[in-house]
C-alpha positions in Angstrom: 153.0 108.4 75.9 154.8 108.2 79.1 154.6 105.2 79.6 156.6 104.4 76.0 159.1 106.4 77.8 159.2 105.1 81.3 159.1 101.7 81.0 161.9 101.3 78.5 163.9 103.0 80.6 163.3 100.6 83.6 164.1 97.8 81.9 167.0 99.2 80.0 168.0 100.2 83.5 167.2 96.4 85.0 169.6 95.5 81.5 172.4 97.5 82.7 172.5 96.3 86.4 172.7 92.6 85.1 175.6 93.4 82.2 178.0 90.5 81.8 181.6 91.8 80.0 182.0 89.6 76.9 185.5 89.1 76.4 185.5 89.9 72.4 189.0 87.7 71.9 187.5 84.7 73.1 184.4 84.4 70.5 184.7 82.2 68.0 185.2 83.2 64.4 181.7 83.1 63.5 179.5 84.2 66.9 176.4 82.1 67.4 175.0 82.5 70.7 176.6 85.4 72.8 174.9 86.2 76.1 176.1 89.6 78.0 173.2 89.8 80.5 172.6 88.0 84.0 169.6 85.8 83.1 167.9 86.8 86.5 167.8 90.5 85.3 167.0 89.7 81.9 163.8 87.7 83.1 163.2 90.5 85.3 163.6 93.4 82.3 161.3 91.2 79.7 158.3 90.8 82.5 158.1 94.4 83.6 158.0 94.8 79.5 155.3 91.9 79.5 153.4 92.9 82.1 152.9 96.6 80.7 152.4 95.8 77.2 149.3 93.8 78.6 148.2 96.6 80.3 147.1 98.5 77.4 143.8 99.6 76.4 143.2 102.2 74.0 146.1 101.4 71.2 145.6 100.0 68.0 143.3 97.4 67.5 143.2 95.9 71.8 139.9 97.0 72.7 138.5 95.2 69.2 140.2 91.8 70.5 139.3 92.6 74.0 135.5 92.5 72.7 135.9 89.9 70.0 137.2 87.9 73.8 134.6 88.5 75.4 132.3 87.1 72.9 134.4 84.2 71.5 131.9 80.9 71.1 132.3 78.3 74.4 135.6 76.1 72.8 133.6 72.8 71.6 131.7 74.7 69.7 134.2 76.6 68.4 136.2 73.5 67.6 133.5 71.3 65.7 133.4 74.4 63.4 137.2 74.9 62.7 138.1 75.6 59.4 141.4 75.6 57.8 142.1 78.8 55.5 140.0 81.2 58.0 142.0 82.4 60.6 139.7 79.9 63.1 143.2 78.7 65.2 143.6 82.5 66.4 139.5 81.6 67.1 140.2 77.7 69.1 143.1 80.2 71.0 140.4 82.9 72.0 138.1 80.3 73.3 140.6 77.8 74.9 141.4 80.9 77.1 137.9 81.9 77.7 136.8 78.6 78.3 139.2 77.0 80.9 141.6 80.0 81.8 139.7 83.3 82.3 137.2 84.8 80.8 138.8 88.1 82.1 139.7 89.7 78.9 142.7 91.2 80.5 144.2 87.8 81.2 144.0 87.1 77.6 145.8 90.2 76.8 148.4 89.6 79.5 148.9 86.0 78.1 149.3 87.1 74.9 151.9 89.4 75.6 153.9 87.5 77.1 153.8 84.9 74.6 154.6 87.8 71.9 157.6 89.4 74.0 159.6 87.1 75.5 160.7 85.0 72.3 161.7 88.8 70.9 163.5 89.6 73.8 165.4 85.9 73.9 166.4 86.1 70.6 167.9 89.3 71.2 169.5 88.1 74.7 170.9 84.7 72.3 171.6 86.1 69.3 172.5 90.6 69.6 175.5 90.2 71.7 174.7 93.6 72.9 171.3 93.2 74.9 171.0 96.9 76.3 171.9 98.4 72.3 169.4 96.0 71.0 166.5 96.4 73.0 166.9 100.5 72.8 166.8 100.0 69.0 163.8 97.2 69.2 162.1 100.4 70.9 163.0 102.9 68.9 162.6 101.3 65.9 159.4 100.9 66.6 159.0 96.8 67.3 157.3 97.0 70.7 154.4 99.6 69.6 154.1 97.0 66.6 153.5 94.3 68.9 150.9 96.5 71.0 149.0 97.1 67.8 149.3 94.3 65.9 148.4 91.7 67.8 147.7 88.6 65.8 150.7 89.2 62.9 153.4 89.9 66.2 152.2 86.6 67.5 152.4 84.8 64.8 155.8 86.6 64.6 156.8 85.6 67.6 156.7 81.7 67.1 158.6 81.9 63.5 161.2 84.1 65.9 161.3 81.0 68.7 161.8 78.7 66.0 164.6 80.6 64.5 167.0 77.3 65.1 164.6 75.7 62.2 165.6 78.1 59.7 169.5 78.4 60.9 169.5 74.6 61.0 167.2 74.5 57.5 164.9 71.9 58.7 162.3 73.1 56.4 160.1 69.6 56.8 159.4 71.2 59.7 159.3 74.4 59.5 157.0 74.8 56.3 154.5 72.9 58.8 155.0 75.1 61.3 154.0 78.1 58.7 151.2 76.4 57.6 149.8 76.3 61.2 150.6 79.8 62.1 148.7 80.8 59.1 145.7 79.7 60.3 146.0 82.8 62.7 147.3 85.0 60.1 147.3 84.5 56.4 150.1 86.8 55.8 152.2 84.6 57.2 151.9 82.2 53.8 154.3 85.0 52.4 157.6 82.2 53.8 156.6 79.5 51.7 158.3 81.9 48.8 160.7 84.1 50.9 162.7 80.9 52.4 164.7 80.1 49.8 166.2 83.3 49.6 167.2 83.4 53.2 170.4 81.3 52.9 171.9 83.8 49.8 175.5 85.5 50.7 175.5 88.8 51.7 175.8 91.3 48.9 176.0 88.3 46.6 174.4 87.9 43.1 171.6 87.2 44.9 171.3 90.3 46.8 171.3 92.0 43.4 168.4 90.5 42.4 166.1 90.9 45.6 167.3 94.8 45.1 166.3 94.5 41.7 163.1 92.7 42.9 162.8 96.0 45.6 163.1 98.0 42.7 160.1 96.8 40.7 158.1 95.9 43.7 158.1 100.4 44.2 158.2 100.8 40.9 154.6 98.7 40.0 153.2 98.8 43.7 150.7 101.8 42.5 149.3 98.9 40.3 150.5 95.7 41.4 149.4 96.8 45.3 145.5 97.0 43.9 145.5 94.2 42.2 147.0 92.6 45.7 144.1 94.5 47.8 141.5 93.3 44.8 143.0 89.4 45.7 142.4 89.6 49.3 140.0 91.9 49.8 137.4 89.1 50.6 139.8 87.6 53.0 139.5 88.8 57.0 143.1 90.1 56.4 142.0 92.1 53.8 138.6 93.5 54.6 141.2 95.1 57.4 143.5 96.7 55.2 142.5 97.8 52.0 141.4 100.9 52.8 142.5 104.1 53.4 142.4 104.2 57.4 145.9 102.5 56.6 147.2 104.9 54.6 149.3 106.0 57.3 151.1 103.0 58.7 154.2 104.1 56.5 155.9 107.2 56.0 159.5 108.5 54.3 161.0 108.6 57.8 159.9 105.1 57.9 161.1 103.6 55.0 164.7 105.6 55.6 165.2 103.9 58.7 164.8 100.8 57.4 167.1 101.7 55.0 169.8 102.0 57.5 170.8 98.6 58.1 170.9 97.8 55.0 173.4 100.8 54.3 175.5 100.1 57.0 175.8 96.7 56.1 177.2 97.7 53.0 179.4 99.6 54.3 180.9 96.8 56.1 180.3 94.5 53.8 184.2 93.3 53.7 184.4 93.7 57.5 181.4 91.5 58.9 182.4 88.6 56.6 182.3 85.5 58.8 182.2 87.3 62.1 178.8 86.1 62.4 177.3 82.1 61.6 173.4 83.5 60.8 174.4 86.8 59.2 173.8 85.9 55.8 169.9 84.8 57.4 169.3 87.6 59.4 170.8 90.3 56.4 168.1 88.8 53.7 165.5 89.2 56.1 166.4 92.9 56.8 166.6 93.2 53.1 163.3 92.0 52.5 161.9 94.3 56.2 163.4 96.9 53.7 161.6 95.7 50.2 157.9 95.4 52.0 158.2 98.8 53.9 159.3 100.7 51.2 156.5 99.0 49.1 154.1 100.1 52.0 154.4 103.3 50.6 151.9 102.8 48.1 149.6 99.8 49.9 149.2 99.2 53.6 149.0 95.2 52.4 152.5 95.2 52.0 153.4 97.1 55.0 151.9 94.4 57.0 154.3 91.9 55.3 157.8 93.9 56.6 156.4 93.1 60.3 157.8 89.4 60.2 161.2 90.8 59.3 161.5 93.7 61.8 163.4 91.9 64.8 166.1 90.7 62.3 166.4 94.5 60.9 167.6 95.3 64.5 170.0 92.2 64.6 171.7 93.5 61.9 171.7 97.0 62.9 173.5 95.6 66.5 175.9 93.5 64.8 177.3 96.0 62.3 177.7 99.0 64.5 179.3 96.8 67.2 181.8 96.2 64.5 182.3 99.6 63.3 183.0 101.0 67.0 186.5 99.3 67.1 187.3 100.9 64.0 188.9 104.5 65.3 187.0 106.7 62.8 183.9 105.0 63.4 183.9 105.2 67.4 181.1 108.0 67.0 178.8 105.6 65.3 177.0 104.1 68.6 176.4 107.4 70.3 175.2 109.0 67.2 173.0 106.0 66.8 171.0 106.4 70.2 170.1 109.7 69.3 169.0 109.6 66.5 166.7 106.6 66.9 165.3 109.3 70.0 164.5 111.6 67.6 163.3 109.1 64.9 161.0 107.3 68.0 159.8 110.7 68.9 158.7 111.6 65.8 156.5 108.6 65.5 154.9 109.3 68.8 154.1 112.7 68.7 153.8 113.4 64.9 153.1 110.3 62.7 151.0 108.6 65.9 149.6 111.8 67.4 149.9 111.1 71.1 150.4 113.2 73.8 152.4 112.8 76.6 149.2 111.6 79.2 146.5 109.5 77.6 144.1 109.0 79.8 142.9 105.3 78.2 146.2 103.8 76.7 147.3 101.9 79.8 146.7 100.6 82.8 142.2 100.7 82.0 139.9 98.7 81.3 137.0 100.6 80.0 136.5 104.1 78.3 135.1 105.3 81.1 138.4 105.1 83.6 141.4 107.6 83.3 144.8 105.9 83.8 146.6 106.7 86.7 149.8 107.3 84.7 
């Protein structure tokens, strides 16, 4: 666990030393793009992040890919079998690697993380306007142990995330492509085709009402609607995986009241953020639905799976609001208050709902069960 400790600190630290001052009163009405961090020292921060998270061993399912690496069919082979509808691209990825890179399953995990972290972290250096803020919440929140764990969905994540400008820009010819490709590494990912045109609602508009009311019924009908889901896909790879009980876990009360939060708040300023921000209506329905899907999780891992995609846009939302809210004079506490808590909500995942203990002697920095990590 120290190392969930350590090295967000290094690169929050690496954050800090590279903080540009953004002039408030010289951003545009509604705020696109704002940058406050040195680009050098933002590389710098996202590879030491990188190059740890592909250091890991024993957490979630990495030694399961690292062995499904090593065993990956030569790539011809693999591609004169390729199938569309069974996951086989995440397969042609596995064996392009193996096959002309490394067959060093360590440079596949390295690779992998890098191509899963950096497009989070440059979203948040475009698009949070407050890098150091946002990437203690994308912590705390829990994003980066998502993307240890769940490799394949965080991936697949992380290219919707880079390609962000096709939603803002609703180029959805390209776009619904680009979902139908991802989905050949994970079929969740299918789940856009419905949820994009929602995305472009107002902000506690009518449409708002009805994606609560859609919450609503989702928890209300998840004890029988979330078997009949697992019953669906239960013959698919995605669900052989989660349809049964090892899962039950993923989501807790504490869980689902966090992601609650932004939501809350944004309600709260739901007079004050009006056109401050040009993607807030995008990013706010995505948080709504990260809401919808974990709260639903409740009841059936299958949908708990679903509220990863939406995650990174929770935290947006979370940045942007209290941001606001700290030039208002009774709210100045809000930011402070906010790093502490999400300490003692992260803690509480760690040690209680995750079970680790502060030296694990296989989580980083091994490569076999058999070596003790040095740290």
């Amino acid at each position: 666990m120290n190392v969930f400790i350590f090295t967000p600190l290094l690169v929050l630290l690496l954050f800090y030393i590279g903080n540009i001052p953004v002039d408030q009163y010289n951003i545009t009405s509604e705020r696109t793009i704002v940058r406050d961090t040195n680009k050098l020292f933002f590389i710098l921060g996202t590879l030491l992040l990188v190059y740890v998270s592909g250091q890991r061993y024993a957490y979630g399912d990495t030694v399961t890919y690292m062995h499904f690496f090593e065993n990956v069919m030569p790539f011809n082979q693999c591609l004169s079998t390729f199938k569309i509808g069974e996951e086989w691209l995440f397969k042609l990825y596995l064996s392009f690697l193996h096959t002309y890179v490394s067959s060093n399953p360590r440079v596949f995990i390295e690779i992998t993380s890098f191509l899963t972290i950096f497009p989070l972290m440059y979203f948040l250096y475009n698009y949070s306007g407050d890098l150091k803020f946002a990437f203690y919440i994308f912590v705390t929140f829990g994003c980066w142990g998502h993307s240890l764990n769940a490799l394949r969905q965080y991936l697949v994540t992380s290219i919707i995330v880079a390609c962000f400008p096709l939603i803002a820009k609703r180029r959805w010819y390209i776009f619904f492509p680009l979902i139908f490709v991802v989905a050949q590494i994970h079929t969740s990912a299918y789940i856009w085709f419905v949820l994009y045109f929602f995305l472009y609602a107002e902000a506690w508009g009518k449409m708002t009402k009805l994606i609560i009311i859609l919450l609503l019924i989702t928890v209300v009908a998840s004890p029988f609607t979330g078997g009949f889901i697992d019953n669906l896909i239960s013959d698919t790879v995605y669900g052989v995986k989660y349809v049964n009980d090892d899962w039950n876990y993923s989501i807790n009360i504490f869980r689902v009241l966090v992601a609650a939060v932004p939501i809350a708040i944004s309600y709260i300023n739901r007079d004050l953020m009006k056109k401050k921000y040009k993607y807030y209506d995008i990013v706010f329905n995505m948080s709504l639905f990260f809401l919808m899907f974990t709260t639903a999780g409740v009841f059936s891992a299958v949908y708990a799976r679903f509220n990863l995609y939406f995650e990174i846009f929770a935290v947006t939302l979370l940045v942007w609001n209290i941001n606001e809210m700290v030039h208002i004079e009774k709210y100045h506490w809000v930011k402070i208050a906010s790093y502490g808590l999400f300490t003692i909500y992260f803690l509480y995942q760690m040690l209680f709902a995750y079970g680790l203990n502060w030296h694990e002697r296989s989580l980083f920095f091994v490569n076999s069960w058999s070596e003790e990590s040095w740290i």
